[in-house]
TORZA-588671 format. One record per residue (C-alpha): residue number from 0; residue in one letter; z, y, x. Coordinates in steps of 0.1 Angstrom, whole numbers. Layout:
<rs>
+-----+------+-------+-------+-------+
!  nr ! rest !     w !     v !     u !
+-----+------+-------+-------+-------+
! NUM !    A !     Z !     Y !     X !
...
+-----+------+-------+-------+-------+
</rs>
This chain:
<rs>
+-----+------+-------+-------+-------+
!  nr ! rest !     w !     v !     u !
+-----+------+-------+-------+-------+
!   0 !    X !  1111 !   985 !   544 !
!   1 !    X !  1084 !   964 !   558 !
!   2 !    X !  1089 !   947 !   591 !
!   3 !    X !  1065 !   968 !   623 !
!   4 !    X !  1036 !   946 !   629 !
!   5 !    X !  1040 !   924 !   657 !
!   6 !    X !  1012 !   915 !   686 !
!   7 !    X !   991 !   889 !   691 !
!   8 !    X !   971 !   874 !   718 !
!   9 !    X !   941 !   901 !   723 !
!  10 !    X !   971 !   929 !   720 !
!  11 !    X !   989 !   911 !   747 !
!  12 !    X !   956 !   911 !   768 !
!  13 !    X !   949 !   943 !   763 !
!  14 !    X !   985 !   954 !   772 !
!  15 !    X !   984 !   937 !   806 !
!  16 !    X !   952 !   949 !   816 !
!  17 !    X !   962 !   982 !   814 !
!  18 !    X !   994 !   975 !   830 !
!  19 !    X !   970 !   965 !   858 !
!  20 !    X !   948 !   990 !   860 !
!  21 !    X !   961 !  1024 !   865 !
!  22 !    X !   952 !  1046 !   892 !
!  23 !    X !   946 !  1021 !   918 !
!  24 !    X !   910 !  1014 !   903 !
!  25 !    X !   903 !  1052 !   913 !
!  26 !    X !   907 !  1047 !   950 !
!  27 !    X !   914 !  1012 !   959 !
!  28 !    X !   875 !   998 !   959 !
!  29 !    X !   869 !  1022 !   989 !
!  30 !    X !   906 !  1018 !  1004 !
!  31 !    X !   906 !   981 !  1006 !
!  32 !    X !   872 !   982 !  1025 !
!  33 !    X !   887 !  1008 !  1047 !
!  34 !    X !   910 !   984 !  1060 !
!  35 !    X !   893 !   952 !  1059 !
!  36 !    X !   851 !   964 !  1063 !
!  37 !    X !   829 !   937 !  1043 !
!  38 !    X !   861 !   911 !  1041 !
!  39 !    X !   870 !   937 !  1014 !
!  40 !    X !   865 !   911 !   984 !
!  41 !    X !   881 !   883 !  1001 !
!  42 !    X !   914 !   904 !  1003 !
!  43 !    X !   910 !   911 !   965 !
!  44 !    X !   902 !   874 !   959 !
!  45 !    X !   937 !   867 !   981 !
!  46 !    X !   957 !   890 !   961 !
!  47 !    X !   945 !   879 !   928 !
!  48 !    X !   950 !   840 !   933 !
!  49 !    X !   993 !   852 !   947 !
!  50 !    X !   999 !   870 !   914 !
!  51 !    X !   981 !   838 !   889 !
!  52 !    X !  1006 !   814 !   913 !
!  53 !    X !  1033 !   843 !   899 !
!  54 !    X !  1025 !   839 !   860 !
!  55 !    X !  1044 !   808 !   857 !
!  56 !    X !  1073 !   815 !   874 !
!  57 !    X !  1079 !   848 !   859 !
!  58 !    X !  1074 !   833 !   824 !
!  59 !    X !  1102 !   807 !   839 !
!  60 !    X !  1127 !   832 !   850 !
!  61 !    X !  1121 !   857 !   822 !
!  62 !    X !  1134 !   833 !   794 !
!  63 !    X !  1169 !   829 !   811 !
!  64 !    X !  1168 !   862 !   823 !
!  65 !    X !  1183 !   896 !   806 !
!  66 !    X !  1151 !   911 !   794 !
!  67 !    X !  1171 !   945 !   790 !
!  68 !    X !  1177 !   944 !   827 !
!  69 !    X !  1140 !   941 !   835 !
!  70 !    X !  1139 !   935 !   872 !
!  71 !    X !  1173 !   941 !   880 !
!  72 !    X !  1180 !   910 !   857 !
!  73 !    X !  1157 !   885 !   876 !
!  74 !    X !  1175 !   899 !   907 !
!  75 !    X !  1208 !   891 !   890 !
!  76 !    X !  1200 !   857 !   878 !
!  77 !    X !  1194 !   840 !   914 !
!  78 !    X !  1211 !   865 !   937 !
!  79 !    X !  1242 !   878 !   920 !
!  80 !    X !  1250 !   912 !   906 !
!  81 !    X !  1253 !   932 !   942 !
!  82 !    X !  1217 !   917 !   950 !
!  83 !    X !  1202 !   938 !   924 !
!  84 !    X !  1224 !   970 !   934 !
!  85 !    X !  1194 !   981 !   960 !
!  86 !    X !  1164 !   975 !   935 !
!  87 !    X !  1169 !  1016 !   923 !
!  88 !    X !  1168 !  1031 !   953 !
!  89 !    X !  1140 !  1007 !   967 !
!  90 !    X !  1117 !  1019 !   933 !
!  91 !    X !  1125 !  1053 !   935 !
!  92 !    X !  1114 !  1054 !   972 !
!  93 !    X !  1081 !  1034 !   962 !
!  94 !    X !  1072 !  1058 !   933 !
!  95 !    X !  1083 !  1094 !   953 !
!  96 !    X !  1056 !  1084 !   976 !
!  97 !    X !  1030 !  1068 !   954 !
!  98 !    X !  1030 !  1095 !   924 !
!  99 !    X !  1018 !  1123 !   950 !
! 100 !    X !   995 !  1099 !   964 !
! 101 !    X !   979 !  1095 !   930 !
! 102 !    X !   981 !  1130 !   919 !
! 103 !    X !   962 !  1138 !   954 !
! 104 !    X !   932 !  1117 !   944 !
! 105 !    X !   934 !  1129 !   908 !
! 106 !    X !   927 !  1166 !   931 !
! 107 !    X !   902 !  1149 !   954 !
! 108 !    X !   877 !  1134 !   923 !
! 109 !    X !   879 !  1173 !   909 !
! 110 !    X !   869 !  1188 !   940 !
! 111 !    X !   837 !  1166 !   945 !
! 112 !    X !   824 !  1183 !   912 !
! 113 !    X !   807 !  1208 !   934 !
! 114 !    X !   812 !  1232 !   964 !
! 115 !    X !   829 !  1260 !   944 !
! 116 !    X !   856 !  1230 !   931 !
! 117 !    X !   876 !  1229 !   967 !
! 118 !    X !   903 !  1249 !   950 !
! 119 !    X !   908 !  1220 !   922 !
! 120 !    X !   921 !  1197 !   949 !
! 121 !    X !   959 !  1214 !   951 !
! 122 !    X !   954 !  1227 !   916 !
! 123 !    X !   950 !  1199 !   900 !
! 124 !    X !   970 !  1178 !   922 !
! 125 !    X !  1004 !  1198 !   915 !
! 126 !    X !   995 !  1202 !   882 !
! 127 !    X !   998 !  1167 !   872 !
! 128 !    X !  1032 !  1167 !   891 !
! 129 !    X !  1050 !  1195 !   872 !
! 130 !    X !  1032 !  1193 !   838 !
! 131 !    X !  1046 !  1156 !   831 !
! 132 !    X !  1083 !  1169 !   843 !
! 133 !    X !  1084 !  1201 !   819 !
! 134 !    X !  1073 !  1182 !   789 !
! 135 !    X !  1100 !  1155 !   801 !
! 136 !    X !  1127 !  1190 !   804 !
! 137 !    X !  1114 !  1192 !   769 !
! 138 !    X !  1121 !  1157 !   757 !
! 139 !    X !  1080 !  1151 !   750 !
! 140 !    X !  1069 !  1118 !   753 !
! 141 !    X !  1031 !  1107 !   752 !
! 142 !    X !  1019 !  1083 !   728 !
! 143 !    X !  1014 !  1047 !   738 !
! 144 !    X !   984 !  1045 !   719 !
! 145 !    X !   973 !  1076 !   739 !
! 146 !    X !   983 !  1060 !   768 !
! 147 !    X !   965 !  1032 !   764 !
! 148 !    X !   932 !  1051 !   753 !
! 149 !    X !   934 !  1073 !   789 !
! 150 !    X !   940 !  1036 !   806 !
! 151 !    X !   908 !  1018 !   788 !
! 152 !    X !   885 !  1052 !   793 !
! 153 !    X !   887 !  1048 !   830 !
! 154 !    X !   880 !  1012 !   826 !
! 155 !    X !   853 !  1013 !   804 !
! 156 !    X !   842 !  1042 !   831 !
! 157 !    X !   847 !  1018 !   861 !
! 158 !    X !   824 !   992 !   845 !
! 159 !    X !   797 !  1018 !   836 !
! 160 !    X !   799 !  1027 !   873 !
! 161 !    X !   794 !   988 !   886 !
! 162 !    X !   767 !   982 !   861 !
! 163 !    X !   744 !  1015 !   873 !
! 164 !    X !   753 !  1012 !   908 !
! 165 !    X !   746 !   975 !   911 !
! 166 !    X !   708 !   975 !   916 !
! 167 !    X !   706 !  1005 !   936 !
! 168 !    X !   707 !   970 !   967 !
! 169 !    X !   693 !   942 !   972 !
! 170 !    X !   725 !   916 !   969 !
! 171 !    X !   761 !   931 !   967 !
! 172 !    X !   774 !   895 !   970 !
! 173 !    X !   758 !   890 !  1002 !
! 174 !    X !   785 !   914 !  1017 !
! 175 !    X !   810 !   892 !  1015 !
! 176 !    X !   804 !   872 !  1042 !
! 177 !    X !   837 !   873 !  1061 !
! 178 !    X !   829 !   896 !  1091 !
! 179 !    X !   841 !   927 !  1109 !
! 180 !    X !   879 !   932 !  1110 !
! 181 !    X !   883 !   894 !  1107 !
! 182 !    X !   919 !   877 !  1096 !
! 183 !    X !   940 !   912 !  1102 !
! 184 !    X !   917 !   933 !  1081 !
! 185 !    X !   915 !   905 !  1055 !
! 186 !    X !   956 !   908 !  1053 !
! 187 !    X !   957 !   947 !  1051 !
! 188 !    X !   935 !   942 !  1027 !
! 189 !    X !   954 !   920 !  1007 !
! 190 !    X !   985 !   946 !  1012 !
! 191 !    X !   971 !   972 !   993 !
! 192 !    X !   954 !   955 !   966 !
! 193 !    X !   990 !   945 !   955 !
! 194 !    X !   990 !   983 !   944 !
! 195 !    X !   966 !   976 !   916 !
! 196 !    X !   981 !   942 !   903 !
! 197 !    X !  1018 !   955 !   906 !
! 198 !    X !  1033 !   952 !   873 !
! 199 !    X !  1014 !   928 !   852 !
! 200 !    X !  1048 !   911 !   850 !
! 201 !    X !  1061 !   944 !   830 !
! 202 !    X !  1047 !   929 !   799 !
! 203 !    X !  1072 !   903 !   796 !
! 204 !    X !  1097 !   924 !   789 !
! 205 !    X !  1076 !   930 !   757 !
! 206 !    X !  1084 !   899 !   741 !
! 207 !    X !  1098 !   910 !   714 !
! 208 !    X !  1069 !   926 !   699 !
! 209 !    X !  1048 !   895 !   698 !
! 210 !    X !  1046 !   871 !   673 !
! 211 !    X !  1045 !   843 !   696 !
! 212 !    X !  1058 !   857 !   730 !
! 213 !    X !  1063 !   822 !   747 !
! 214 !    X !  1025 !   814 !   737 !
! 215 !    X !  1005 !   843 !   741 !
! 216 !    X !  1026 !   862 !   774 !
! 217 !    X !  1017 !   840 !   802 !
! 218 !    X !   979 !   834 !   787 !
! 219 !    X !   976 !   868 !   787 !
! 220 !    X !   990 !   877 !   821 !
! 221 !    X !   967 !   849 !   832 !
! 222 !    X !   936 !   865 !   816 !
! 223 !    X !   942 !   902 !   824 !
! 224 !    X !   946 !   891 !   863 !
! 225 !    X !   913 !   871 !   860 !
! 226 !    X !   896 !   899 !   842 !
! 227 !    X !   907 !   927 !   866 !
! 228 !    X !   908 !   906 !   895 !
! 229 !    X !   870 !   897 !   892 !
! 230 !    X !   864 !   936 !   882 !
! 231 !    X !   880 !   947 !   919 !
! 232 !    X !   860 !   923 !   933 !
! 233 !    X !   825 !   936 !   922 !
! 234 !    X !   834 !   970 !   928 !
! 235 !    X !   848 !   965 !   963 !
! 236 !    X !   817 !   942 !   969 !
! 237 !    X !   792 !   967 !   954 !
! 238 !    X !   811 !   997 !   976 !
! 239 !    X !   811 !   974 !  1005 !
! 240 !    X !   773 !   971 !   999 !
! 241 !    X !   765 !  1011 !   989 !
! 242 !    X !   788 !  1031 !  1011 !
! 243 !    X !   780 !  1033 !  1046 !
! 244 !    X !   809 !  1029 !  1070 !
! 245 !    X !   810 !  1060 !  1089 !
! 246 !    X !   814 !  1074 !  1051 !
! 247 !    X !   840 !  1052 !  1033 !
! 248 !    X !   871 !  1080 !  1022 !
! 249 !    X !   900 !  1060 !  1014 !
! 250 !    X !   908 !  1081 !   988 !
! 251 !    X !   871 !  1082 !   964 !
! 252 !    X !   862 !  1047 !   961 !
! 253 !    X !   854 !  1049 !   922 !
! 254 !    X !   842 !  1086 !   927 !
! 255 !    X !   812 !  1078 !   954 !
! 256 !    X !   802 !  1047 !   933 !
! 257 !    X !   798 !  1068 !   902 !
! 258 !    X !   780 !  1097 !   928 !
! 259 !    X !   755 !  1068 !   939 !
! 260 !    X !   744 !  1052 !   903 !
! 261 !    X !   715 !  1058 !   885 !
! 262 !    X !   740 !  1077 !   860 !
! 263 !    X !   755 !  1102 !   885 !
! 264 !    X !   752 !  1136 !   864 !
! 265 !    X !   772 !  1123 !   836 !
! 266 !    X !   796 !  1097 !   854 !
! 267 !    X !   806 !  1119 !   881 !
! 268 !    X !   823 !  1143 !   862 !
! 269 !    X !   833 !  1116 !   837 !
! 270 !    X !   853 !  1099 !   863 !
! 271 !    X !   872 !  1131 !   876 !
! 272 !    X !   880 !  1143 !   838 !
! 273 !    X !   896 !  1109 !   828 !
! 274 !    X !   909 !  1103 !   864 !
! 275 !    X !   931 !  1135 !   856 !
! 276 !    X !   942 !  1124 !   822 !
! 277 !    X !   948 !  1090 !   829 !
! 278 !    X !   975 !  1099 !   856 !
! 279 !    X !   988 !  1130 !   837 !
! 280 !    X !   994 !  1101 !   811 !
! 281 !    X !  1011 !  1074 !   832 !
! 282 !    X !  1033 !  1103 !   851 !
! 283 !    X !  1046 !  1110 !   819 !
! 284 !    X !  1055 !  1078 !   813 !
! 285 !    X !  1070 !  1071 !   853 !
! 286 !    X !  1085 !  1107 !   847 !
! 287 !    X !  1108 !  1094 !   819 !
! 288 !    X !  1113 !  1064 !   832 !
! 289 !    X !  1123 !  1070 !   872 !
! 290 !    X !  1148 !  1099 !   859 !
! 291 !    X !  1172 !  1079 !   843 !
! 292 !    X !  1162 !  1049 !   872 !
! 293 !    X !  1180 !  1075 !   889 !
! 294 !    X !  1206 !  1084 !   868 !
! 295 !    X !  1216 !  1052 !   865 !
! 296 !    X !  1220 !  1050 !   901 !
! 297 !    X !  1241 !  1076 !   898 !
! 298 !    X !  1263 !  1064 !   876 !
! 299 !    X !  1266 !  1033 !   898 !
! 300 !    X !  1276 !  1056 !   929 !
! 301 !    X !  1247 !  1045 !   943 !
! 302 !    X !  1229 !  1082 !   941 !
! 303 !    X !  1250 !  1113 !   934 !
! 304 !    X !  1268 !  1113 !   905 !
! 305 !    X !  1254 !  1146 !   894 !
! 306 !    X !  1220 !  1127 !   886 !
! 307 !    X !  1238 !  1118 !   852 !
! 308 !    X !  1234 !  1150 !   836 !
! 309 !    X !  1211 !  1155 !   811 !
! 310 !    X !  1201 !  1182 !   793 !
! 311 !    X !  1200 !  1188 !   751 !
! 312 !    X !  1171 !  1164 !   747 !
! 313 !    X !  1189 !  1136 !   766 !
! 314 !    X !  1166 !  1138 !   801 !
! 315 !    X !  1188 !  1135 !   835 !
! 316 !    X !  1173 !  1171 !   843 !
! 317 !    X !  1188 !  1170 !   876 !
! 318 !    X !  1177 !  1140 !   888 !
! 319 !    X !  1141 !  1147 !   878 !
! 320 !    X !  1144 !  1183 !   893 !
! 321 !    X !  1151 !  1165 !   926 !
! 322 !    X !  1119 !  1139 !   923 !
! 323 !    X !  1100 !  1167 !   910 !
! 324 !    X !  1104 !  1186 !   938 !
! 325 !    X !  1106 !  1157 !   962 !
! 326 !    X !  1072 !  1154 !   952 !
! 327 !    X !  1055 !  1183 !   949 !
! 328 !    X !  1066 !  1185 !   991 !
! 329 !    X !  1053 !  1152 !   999 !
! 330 !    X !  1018 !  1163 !   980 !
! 331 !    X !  1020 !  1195 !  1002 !
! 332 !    X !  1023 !  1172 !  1031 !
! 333 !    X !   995 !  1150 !  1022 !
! 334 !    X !   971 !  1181 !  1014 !
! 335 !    X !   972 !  1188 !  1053 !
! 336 !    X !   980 !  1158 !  1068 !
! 337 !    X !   953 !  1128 !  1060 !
! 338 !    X !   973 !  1103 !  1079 !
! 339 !    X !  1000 !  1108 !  1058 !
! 340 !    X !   983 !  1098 !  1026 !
! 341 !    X !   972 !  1063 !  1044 !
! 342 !    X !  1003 !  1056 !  1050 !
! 343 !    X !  1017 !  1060 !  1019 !
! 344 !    X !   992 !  1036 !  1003 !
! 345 !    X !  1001 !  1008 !  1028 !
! 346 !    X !  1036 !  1019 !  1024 !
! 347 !    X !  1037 !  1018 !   986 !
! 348 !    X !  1015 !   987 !   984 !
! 349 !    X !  1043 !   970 !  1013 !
! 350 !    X !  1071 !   979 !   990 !
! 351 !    X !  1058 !   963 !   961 !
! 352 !    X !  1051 !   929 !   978 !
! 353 !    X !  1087 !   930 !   993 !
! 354 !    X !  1104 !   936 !   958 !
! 355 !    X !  1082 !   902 !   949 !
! 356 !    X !  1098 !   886 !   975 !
! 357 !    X !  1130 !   892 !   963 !
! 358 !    X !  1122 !   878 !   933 !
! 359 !    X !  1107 !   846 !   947 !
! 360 !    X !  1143 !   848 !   969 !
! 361 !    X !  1159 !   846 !   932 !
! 362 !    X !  1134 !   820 !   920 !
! 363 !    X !  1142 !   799 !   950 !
! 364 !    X !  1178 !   801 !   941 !
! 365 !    X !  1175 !   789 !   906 !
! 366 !    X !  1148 !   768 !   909 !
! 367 !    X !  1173 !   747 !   939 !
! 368 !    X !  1179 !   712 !   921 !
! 369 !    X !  1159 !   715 !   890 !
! 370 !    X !  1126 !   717 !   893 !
! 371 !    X !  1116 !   706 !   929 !
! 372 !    X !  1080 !   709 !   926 !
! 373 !    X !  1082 !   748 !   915 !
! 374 !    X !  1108 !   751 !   943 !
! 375 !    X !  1082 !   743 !   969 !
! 376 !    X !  1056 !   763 !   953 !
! 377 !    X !  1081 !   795 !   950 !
! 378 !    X !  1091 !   792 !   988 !
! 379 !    X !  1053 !   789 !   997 !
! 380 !    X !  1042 !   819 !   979 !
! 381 !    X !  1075 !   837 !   995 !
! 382 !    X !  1059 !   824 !  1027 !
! 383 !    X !  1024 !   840 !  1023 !
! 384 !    X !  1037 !   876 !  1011 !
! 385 !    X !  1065 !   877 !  1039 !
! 386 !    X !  1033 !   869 !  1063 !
! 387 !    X !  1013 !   900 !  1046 !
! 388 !    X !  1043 !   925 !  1048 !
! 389 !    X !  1046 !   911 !  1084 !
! 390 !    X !  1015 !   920 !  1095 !
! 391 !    X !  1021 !   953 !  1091 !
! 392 !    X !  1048 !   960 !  1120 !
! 393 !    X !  1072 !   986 !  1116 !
! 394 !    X !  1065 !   994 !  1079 !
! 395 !    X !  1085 !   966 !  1069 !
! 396 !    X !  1116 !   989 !  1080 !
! 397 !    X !  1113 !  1012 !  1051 !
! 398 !    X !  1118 !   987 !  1023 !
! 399 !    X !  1145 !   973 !  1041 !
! 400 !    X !  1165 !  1007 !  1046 !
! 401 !    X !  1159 !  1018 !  1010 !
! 402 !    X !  1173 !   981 !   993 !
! 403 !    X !  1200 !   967 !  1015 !
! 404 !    X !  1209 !  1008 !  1031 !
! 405 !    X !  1219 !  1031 !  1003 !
! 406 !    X !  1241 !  1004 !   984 !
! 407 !    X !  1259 !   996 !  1019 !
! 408 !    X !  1263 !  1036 !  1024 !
! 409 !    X !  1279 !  1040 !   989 !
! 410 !    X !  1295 !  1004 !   985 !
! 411 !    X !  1331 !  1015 !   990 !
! 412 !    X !  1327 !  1044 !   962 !
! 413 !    X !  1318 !  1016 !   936 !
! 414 !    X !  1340 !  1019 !   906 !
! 415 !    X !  1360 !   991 !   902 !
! 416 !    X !  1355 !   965 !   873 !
! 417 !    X !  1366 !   971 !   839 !
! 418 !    X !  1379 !  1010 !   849 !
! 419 !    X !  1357 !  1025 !   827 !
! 420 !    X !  1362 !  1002 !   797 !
! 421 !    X !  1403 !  1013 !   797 !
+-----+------+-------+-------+-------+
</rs>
């Protein structure tokens, strides 16, 4: 039997793009200027030069790490085994809140279709909730190829969008100029664009599909956050520039781009059709993967134990019953309460930056005697994201709970070493 192909550089580019750009390019042109008004692409310009300081010290920590463990192992390799006990319940927590928040602006894009549409909005919205978990039940996994295809659509989409939108003023650039919301907005900003580039590291737990996985990871993580770094900065610019502020929706930026170019009849419902099937396709995949997150917690008496079961084709049906219907609630709640979908976005967007921090916290720890010049760069990038998440107040609670509470709670139901291997 022949040996599978491996990847190569443009593969490995074209993986980490992808990685990066998921449903955030939907929304988060018009949320980051939300937050931070014309100061919107110096917030994406913030956020893009953390993660590049981030490539090198991943590709650092991910040869000596267990690449089986993913980030549980990075965790483990600084900060000890217990440090890495909170990581499941800090991800679940992220996701139960993000997923609906997604799946509400898959609804939103469908309902803009036309005035009879309003009824798309929950439709669709629950749809790509339950759909993804009953083909899970059923042990159906999506292609990655087709994955990958719903992921470069809405790319290509987004840069159709840019391109026809970009004449319709004078000079998108021009609203750059740092202004309105000053230093704060430029910060909250910066917070949520962390939504779109969470992830990129994901890829080097790929390595061994490469051919050259030392080589060709880190260049490609380096070009896939230029390339979609610079891509979020023309759109938020050209949004910025095209979207009056009395009618910037947090939840549309892609949508009233595509409603405002030259192309509108054809890219307006082009951008709600592959909006919906690229996040049907990722929930699939954050569907099969968040289940056994959470089984796994189980097993660690971390989460109930009950979350171990699984079903004839090997799913943990009960734990993805409970995020399923987790879910579906929290959509309910968004669908009548704005307010709470903003928060989730900063909330989400806060969580990622704090499980970077850990990291960094694990870097720092390695990196002690060795190297003293990445030392000092690790504890300054530490420094700037423990600034953004601080900036938000009382949001920085939630992360906190979810990593250090539920292992506390369930710390004295542990199994002890070794009883399981007798």
């Amino acid at each position: 039997m022949s040996p599978s192909p491996r990847l190569g550089l443009t593969s490995a580019v074209v993986h980490a793009a992808s990685s990066i750009l998921g449903s955030g390019i939907l929304f988060l042109p018009g949320a980051t200027v939300a937050a931070a008004g014309t100061n919107a692409a110096w917030s994406w310009l913030a956020a893009t030069l953390l993660c590049l300081l981030l490539v090198p010290l991943f590709t650092l920590l991910i040869k000596r790490a267990d690449s089986s463990r993913g980030m549980n192992g990075l965790l483990e390799l600084g900060l000890g085994l217990r440090a890495s006990r909170g990581i499941g319940p800090l991800v679940l927590g992220t996701v139960c809140f993000g997923m609906p928040a997604s799946a509400l602006i898959a609804g939103e894009f469908a309902a803009r279709l036309g005035p009879t549409c309003a009824w798309l909005k929950p439709a669709l919205a629950l749809s790509v909730i339950v759909v993804p978990i009953m083909a899970n039940l059923a042990g159906a996994r999506i292609n990655s190829r087709i994955q990958l295809f719903a992921t470069l659509s809405v790319i290509a989409v987004a840069a159709l969008v840019l391109a026809w939108s970009w004449g319709f003023q004078a000079s998108p650039i021009s609203q750059t100029a740092p202004s309105g919301n000053g230093v704060s907005g430029v910060m909250a900003g910066t917070l949520l664009a962390f939504w779109a580039f969470a992830g990129f590291e994901n890829l080097a737990f790929m390595s061994a599909e490469f051919e050259n996985p030392r080589r060709d990871i880190p260049r490609a993580m380096l070009v896939a956050i230029l390339v979609c770094g610079t891509l979020y900065i023309l759109l938020a610019s050209n949004y910025a520039a095209l979207v009056p502020q009395s009618e910037v929706d947090s939840k549309l930026g892609l949508m009233q781009l595509a409603e405002r170019s030259s192309g509108a009849n054809f890219l307006a419902p082009a951008t709600a059709a592959l909006a919906a099937l690229s996040i049907f396709v990722n929930f699939n995949s954050w569907f099969w993967g968040v289940s056994r997150l959470a089984a796994t917690a189980g097993s660690d008496q971390i989460l109930p134990s009950s979350f171990v079961r699984t079903n004839r084709a090997g799913t943990p049906w009960l734990a993805l019953l409970w995020i399923g219907v987790f879910q579906v609630g929290v959509v309910c709640v968004m669908l009548r309460h704005t307010a709470a979908f903003d928060w989730a976005i900063r909330q989400v967007s806060l969580n990622f930056v704090f499980i970077y921090v850990l990291v960094l916290a694990s870097a720092v720890r390695v990196l002690w005697i060795e190297r003293v010049w990445l030392w000092t760069a690790c504890a300054l990038v530490a420094l700037a994201f423990l600034a953004v998440m601080l900036s938000q107040g009382w949001l920085v609670l939630y992360p906190l709970a979810l990593y250090f509470g539920f292992p506390a709670i369930r710390r004295n139901e542990t199994p002890a070493a070794g009883a399981t291997s007798r």
